[in-house]
N, CA, C and O atoms as CSV, one atom per row, in Angstrom:
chain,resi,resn,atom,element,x,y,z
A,1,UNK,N,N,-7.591,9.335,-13.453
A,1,UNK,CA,C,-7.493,8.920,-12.059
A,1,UNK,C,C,-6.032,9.039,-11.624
A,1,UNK,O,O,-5.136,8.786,-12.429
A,2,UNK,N,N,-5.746,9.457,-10.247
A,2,UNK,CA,C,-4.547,9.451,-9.877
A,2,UNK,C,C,-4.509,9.310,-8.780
A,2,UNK,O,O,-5.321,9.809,-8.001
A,3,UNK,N,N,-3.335,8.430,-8.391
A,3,UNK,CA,C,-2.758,7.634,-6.981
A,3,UNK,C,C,-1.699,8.693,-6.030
A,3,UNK,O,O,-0.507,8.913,-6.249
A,4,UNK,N,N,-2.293,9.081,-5.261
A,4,UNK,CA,C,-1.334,9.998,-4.815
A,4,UNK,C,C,-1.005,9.571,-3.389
A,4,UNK,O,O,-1.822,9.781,-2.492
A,5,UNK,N,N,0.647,8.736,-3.051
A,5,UNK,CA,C,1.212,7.880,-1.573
A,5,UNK,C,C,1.980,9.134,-1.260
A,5,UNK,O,O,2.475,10.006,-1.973
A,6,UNK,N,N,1.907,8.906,0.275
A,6,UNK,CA,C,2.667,9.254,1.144
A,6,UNK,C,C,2.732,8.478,2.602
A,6,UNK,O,O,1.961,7.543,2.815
A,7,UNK,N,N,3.503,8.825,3.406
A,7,UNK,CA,C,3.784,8.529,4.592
A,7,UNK,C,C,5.224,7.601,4.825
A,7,UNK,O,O,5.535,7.002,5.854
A,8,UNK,N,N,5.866,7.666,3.756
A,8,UNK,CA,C,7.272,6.957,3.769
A,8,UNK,C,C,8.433,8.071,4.245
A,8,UNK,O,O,8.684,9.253,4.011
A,9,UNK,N,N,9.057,6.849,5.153
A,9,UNK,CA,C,10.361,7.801,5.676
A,9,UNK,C,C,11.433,7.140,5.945
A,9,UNK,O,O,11.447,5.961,5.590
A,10,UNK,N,N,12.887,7.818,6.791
A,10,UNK,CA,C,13.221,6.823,7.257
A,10,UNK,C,C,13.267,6.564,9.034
A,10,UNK,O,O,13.338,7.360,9.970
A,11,UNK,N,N,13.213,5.537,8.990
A,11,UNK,CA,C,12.614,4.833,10.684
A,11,UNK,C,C,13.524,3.787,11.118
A,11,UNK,O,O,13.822,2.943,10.272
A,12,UNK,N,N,14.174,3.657,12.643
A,12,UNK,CA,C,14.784,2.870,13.065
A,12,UNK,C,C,13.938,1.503,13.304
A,12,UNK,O,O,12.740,1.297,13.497
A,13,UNK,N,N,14.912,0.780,13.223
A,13,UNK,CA,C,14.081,-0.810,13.055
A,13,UNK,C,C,13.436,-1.517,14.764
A,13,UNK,O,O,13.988,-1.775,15.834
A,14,UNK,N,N,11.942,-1.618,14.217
A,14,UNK,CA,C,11.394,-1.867,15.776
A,14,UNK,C,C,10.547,-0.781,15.253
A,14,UNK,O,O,9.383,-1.118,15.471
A,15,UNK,N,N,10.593,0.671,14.509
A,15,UNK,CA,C,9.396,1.498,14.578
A,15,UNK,C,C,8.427,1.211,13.588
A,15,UNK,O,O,8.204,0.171,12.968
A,16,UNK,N,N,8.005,2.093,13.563
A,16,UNK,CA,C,6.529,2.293,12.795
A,16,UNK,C,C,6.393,3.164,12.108
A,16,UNK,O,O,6.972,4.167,12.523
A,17,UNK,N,N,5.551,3.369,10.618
A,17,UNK,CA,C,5.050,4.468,9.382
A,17,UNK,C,C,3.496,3.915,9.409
A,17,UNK,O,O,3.048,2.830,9.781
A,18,UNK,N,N,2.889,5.016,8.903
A,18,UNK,CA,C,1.391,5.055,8.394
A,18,UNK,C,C,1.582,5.249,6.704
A,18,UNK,O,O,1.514,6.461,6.500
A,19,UNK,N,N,1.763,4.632,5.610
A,19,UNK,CA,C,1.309,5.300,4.519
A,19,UNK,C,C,0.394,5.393,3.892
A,19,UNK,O,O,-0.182,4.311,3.784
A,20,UNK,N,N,-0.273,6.536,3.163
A,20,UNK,CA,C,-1.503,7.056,2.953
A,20,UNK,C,C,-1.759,6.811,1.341
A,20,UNK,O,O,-0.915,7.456,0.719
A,21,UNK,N,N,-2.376,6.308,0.728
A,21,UNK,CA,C,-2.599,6.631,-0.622
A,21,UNK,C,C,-3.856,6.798,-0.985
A,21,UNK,O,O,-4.673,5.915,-0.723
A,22,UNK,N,N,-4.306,8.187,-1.782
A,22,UNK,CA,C,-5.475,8.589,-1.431
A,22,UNK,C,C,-5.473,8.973,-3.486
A,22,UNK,O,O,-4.578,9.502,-4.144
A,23,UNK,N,N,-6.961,8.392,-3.998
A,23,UNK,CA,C,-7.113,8.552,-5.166
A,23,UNK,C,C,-8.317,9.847,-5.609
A,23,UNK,O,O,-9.256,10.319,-4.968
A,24,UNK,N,N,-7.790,10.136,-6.990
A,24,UNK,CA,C,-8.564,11.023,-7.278
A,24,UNK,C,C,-9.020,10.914,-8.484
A,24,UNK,O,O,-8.593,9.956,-9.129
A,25,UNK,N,N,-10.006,11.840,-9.147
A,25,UNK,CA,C,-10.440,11.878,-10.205
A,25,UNK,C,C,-11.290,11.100,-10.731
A,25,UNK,O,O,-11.272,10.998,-11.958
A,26,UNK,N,N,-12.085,10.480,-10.097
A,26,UNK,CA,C,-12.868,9.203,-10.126
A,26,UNK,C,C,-14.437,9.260,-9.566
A,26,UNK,O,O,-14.619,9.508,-8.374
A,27,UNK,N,N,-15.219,9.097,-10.183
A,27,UNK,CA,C,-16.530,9.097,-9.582
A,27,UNK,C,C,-16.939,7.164,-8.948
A,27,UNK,O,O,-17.931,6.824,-8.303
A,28,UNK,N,N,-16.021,6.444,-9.333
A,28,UNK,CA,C,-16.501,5.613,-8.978
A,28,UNK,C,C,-15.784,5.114,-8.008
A,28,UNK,O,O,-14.750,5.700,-7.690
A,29,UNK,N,N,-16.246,3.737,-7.226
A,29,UNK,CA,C,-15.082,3.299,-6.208
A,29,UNK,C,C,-13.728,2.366,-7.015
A,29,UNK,O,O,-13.281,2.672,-8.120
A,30,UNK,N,N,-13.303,1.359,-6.291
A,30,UNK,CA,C,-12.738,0.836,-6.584
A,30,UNK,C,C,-12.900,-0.652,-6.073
A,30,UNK,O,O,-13.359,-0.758,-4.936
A,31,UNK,N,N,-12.546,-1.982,-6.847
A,31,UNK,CA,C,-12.712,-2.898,-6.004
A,31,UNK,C,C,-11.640,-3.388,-5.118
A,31,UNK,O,O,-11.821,-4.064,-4.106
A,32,UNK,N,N,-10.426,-2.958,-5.622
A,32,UNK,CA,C,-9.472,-3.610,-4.783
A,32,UNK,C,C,-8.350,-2.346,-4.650
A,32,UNK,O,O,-7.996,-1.718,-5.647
A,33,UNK,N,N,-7.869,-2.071,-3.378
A,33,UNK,CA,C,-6.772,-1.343,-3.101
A,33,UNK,C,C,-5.593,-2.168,-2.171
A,33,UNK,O,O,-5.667,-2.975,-1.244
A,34,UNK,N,N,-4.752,-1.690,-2.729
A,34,UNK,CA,C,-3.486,-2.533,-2.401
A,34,UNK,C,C,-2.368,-1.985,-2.376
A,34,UNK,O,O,-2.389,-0.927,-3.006
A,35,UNK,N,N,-1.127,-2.289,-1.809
A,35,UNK,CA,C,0.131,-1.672,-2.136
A,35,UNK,C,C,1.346,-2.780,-2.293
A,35,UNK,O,O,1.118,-3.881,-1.792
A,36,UNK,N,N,2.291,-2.633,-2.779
A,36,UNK,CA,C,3.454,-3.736,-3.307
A,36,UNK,C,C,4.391,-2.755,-3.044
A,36,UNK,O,O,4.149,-1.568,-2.824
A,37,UNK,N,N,5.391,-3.255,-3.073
A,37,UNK,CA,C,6.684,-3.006,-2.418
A,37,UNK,C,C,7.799,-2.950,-3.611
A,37,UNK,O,O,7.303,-3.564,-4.555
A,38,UNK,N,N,9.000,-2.508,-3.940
A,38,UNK,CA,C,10.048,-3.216,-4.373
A,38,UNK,C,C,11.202,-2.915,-3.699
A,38,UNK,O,O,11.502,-1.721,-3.701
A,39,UNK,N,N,12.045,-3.787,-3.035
A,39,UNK,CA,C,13.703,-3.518,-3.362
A,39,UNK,C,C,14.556,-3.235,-3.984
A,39,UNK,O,O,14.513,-3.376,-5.206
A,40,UNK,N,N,15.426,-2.828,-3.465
A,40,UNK,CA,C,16.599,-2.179,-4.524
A,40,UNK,C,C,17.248,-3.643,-5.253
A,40,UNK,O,O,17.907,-4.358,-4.498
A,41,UNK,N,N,17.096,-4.035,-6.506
A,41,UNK,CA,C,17.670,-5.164,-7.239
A,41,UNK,C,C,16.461,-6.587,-6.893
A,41,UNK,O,O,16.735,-7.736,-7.239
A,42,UNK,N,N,15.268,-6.256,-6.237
A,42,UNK,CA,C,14.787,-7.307,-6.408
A,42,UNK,C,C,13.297,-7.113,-7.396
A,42,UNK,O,O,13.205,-5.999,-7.911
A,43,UNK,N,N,12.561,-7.741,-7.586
A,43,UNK,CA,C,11.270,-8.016,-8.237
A,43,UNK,C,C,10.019,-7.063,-6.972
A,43,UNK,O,O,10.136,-7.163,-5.751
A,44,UNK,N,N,9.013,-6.283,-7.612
A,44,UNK,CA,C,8.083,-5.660,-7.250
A,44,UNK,C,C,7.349,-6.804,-6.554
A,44,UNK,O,O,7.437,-7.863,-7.176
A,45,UNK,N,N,6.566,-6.864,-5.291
A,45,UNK,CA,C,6.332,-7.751,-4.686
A,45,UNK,C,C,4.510,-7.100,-3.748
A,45,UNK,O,O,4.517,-6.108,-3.020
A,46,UNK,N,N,3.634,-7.654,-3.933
A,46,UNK,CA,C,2.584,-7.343,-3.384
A,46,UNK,C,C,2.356,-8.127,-1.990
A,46,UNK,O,O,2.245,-9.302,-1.641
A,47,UNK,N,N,2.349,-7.115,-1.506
A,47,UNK,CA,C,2.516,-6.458,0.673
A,47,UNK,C,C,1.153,-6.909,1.021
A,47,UNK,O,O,0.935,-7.883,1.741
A,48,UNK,N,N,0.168,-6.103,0.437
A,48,UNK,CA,C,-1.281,-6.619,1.179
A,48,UNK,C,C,-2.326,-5.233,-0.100
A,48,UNK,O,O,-2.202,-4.215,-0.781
A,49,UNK,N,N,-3.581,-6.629,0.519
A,49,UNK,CA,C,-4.751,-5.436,-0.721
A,49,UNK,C,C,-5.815,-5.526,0.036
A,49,UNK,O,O,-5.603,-6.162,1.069
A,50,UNK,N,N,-6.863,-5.134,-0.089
A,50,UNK,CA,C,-8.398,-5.044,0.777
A,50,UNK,C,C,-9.165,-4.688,-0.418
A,50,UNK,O,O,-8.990,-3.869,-1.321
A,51,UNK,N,N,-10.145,-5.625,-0.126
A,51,UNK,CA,C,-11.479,-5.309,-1.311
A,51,UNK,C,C,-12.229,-4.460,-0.726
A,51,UNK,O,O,-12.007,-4.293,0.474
A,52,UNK,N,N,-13.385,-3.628,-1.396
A,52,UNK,CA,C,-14.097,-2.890,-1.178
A,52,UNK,C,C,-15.300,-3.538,0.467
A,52,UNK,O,O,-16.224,-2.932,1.010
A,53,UNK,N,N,-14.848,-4.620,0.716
A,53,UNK,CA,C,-16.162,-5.276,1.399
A,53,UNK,C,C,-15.385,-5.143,2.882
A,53,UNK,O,O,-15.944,-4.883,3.947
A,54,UNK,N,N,-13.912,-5.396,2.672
A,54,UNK,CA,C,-12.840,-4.977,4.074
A,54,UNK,C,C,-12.023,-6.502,4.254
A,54,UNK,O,O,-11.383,-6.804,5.261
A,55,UNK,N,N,-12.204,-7.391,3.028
A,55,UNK,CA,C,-11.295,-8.483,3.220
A,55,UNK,C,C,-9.984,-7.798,2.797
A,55,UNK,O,O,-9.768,-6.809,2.097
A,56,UNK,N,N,-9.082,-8.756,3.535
A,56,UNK,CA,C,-7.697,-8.317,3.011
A,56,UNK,C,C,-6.958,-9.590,3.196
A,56,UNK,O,O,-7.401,-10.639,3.664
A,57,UNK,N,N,-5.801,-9.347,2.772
A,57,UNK,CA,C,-4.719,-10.662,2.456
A,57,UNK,C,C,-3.513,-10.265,2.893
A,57,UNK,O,O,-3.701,-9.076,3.151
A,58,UNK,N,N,-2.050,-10.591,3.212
A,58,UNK,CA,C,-1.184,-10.173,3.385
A,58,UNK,C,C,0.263,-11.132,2.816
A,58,UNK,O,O,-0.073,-12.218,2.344
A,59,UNK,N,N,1.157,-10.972,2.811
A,59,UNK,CA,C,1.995,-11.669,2.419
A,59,UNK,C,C,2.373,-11.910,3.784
A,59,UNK,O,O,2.051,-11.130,4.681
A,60,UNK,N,N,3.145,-13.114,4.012
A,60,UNK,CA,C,3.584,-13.987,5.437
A,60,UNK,C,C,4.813,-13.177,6.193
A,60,UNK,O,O,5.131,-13.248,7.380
A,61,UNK,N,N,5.431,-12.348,5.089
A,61,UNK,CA,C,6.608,-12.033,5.880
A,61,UNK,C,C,6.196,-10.533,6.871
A,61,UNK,O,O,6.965,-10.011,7.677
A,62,UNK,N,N,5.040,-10.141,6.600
A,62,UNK,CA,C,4.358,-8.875,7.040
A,62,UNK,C,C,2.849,-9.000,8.272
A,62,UNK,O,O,2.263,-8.251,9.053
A,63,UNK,N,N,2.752,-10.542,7.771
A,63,UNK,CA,C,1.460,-10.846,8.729
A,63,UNK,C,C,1.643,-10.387,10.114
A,63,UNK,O,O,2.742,-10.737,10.543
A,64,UNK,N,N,0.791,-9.583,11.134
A,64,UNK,CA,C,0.722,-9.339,12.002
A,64,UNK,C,C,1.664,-8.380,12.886
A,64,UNK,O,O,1.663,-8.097,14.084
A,65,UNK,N,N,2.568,-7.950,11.663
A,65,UNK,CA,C,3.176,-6.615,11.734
A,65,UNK,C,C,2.032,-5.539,10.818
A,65,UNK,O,O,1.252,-4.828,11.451
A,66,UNK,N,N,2.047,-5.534,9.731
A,66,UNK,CA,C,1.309,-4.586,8.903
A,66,UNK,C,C,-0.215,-4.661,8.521
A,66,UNK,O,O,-0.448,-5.653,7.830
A,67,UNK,N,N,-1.051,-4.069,8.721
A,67,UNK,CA,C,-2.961,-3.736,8.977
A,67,UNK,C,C,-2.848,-2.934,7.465
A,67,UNK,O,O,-2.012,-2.066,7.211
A,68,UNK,N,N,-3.582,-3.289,6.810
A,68,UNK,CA,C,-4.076,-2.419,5.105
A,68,UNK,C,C,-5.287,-2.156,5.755
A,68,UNK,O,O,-5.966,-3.119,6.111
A,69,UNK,N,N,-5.844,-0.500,6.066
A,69,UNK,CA,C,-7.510,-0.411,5.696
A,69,UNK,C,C,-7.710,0.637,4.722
A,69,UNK,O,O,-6.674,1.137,4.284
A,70,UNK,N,N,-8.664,1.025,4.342
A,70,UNK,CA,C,-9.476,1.571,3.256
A,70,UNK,C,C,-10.766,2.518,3.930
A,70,UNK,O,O,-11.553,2.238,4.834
A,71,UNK,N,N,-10.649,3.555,3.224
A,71,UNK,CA,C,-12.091,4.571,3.989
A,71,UNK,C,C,-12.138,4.555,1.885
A,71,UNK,O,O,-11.304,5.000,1.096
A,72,UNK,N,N,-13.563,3.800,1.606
A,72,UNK,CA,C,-14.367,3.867,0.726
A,72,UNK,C,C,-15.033,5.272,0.391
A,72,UNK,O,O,-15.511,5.379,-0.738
A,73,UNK,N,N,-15.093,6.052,1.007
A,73,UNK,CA,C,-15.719,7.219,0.720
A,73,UNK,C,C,-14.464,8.105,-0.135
A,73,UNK,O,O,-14.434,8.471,-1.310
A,74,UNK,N,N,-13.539,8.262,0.890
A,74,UNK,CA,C,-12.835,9.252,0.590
A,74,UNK,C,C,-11.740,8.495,-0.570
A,74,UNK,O,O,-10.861,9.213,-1.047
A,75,UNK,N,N,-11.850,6.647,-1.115
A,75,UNK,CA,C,-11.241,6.288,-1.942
A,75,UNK,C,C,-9.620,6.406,-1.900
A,75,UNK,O,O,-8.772,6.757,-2.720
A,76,UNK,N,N,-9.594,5.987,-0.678
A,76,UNK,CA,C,-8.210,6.272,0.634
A,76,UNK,C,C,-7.373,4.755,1.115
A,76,UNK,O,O,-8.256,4.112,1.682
A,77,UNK,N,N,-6.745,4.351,1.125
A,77,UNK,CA,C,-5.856,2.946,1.092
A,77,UNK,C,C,-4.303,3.633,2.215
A,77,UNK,O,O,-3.503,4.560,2.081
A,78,UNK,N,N,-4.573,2.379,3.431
A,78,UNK,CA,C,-3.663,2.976,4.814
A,78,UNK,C,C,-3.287,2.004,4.193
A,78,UNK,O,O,-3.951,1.227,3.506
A,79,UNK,N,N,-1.455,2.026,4.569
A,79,UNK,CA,C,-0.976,0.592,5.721
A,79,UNK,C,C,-0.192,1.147,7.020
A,79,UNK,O,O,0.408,2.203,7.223
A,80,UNK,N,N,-0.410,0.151,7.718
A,80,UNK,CA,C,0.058,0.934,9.011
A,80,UNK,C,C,1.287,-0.368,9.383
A,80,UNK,O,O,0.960,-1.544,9.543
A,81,UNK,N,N,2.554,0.080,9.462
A,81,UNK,CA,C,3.571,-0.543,9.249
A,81,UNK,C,C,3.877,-0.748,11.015
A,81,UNK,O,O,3.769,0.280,11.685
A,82,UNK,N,N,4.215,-1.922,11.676
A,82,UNK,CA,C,4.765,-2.128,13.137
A,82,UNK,C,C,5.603,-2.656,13.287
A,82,UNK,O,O,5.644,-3.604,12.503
A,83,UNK,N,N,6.541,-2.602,14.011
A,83,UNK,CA,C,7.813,-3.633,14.186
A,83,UNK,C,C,8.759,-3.827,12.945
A,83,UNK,O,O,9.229,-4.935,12.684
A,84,UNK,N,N,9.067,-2.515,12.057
A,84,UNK,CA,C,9.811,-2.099,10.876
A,84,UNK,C,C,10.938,-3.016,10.799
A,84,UNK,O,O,11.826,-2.930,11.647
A,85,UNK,N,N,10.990,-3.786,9.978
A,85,UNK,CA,C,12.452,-4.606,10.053
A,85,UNK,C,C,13.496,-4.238,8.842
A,85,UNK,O,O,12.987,-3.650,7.889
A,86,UNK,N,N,14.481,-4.435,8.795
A,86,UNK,CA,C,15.525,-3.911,7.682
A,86,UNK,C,C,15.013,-4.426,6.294
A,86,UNK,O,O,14.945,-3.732,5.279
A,87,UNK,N,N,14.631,-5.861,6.407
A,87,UNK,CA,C,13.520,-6.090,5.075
A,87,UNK,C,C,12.810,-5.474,4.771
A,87,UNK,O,O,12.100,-5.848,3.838
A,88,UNK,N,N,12.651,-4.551,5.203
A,88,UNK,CA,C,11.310,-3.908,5.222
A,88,UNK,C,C,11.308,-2.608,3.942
A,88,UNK,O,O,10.388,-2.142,3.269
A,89,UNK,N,N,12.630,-2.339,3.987
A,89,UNK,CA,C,13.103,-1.398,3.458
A,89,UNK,C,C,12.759,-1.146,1.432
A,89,UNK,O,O,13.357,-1.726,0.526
A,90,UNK,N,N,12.194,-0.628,1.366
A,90,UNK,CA,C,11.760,-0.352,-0.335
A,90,UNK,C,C,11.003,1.097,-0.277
A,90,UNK,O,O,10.611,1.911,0.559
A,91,UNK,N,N,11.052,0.881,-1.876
A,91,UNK,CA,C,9.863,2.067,-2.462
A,91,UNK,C,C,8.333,1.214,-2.419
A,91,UNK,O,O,8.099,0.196,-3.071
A,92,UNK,N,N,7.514,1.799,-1.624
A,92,UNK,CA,C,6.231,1.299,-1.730
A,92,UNK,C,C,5.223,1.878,-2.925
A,92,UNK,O,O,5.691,2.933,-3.351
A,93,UNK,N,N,4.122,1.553,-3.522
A,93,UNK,CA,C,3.493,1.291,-3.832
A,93,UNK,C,C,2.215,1.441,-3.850
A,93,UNK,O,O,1.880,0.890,-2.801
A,94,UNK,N,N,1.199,1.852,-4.387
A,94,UNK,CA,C,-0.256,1.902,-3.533
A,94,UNK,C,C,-0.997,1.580,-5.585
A,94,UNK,O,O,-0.578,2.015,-6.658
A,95,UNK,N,N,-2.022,0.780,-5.290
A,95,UNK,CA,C,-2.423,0.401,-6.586
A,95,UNK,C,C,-3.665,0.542,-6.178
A,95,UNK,O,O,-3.997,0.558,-4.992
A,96,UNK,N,N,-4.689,0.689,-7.473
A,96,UNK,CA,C,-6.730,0.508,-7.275
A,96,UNK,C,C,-7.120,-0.228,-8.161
A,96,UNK,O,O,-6.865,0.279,-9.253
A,97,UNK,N,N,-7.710,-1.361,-8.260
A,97,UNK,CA,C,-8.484,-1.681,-9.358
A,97,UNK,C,C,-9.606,-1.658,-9.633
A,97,UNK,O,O,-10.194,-1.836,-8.566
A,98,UNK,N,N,-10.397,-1.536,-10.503
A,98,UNK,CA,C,-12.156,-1.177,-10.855
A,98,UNK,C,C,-12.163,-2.381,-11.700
A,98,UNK,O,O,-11.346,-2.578,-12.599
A,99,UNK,N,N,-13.240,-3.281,-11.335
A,99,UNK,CA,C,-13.609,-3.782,-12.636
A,99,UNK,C,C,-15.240,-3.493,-12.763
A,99,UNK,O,O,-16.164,-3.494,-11.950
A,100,UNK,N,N,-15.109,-3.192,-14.484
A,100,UNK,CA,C,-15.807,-2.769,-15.183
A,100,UNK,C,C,-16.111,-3.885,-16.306
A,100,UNK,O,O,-16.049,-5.102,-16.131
A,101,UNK,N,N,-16.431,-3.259,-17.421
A,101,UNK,CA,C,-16.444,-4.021,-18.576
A,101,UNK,C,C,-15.119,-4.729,-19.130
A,101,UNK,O,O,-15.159,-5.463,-20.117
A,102,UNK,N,N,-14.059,-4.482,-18.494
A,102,UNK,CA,C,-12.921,-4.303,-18.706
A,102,UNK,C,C,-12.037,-4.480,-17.149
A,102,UNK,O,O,-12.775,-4.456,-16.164
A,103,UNK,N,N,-10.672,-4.636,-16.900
A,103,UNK,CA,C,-9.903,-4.447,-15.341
A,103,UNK,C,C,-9.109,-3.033,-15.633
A,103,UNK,O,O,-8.178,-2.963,-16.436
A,104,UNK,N,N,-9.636,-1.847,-14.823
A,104,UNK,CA,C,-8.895,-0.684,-14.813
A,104,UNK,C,C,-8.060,-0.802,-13.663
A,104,UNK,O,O,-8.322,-0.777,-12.461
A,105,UNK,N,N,-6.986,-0.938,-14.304
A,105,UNK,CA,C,-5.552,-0.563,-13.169
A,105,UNK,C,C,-5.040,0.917,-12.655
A,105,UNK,O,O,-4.831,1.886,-13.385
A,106,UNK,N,N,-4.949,0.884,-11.784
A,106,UNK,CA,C,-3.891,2.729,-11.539
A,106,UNK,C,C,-2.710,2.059,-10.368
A,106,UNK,O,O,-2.634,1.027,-9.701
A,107,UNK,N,N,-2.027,3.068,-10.526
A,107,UNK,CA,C,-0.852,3.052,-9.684
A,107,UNK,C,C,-0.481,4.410,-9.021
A,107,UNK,O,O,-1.023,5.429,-9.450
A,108,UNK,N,N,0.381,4.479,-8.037
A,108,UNK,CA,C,0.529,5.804,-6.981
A,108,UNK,C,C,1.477,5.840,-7.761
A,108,UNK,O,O,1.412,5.326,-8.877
A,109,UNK,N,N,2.676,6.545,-7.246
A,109,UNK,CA,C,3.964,7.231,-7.639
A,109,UNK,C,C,5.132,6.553,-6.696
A,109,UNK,O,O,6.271,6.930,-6.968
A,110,UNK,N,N,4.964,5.350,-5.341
A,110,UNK,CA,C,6.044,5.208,-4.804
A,110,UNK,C,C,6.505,6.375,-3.988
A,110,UNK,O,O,6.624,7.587,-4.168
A,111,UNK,N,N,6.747,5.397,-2.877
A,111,UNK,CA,C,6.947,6.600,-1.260
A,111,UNK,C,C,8.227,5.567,-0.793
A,111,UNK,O,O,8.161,4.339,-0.837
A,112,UNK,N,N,8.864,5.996,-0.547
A,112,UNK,CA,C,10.270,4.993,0.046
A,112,UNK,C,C,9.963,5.218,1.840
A,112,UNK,O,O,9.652,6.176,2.548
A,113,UNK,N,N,10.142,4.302,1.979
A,113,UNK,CA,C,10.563,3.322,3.290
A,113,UNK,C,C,11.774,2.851,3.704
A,113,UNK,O,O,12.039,1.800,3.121
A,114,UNK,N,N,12.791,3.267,4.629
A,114,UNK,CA,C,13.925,2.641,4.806
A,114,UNK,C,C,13.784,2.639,6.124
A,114,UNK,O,O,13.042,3.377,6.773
A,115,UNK,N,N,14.951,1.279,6.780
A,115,UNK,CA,C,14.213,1.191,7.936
A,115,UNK,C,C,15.790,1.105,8.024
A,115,UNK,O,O,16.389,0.481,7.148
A,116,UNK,N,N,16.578,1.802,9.207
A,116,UNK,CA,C,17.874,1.302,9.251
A,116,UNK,C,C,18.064,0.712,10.731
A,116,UNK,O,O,17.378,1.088,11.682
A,117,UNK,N,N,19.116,-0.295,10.818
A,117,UNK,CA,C,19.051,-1.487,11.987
A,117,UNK,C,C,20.292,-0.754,13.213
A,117,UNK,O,O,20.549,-1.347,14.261
């Protein structure tokens, strides 16, 4: 299976990114897609995830700036980033989990985001 992100750039603060992470190699779905963030010198930090059913969660500092959805078919994980703030700024992230008999993890490759003020 493989996580393949995009849609990171850099964007003046106040704009907006779409990033895309779209999985492959997989006949099955996934239950949870998500993406996490890190900063330069800080700890990897999880942004927002959506279960297969369309719940999602967000962390507070992103609420009602950033929307996570998911197209289940195509096994596809958005976030759609608004009102970009200089915090904002990291390598993102895009993760899937399956559970099975077992919790199968995957991870994307990281798409950077910089937002300059």
């Amino acid at each position: 299976v493989q996580l393949q992100a995009s849609g990171g750039g850099l964007v003046q603060a106040g704009g907006s990114l779409r990033l895309s992470c779209a999985a492959s190699g997989s006949s099955f779905g996934f239950n949870v897609m998500g993406w996490y963030r890190q900063a330069p010198g800080k700890e990897r930090e999880l942004v927002a995830r959506i279960l297969t059913s369309g719940n999602t969660r967000y962390i507070p500092s992103v609420n009602e700036r950033f929307t996570i959805s998911r197209d289940n078919d195509k096994n596809t994980v958005f976030l759609e980033m608004n009102n970009l703030k200089s915090e904002d700024t990291a390598v993102y992230y895009c993760y899937a989990d399956r559970y099975g008999n077992k919790l199968y993890n995957y991870w994307g490759q990281g798409t950077l985001v910089t937002v300059s003020s």
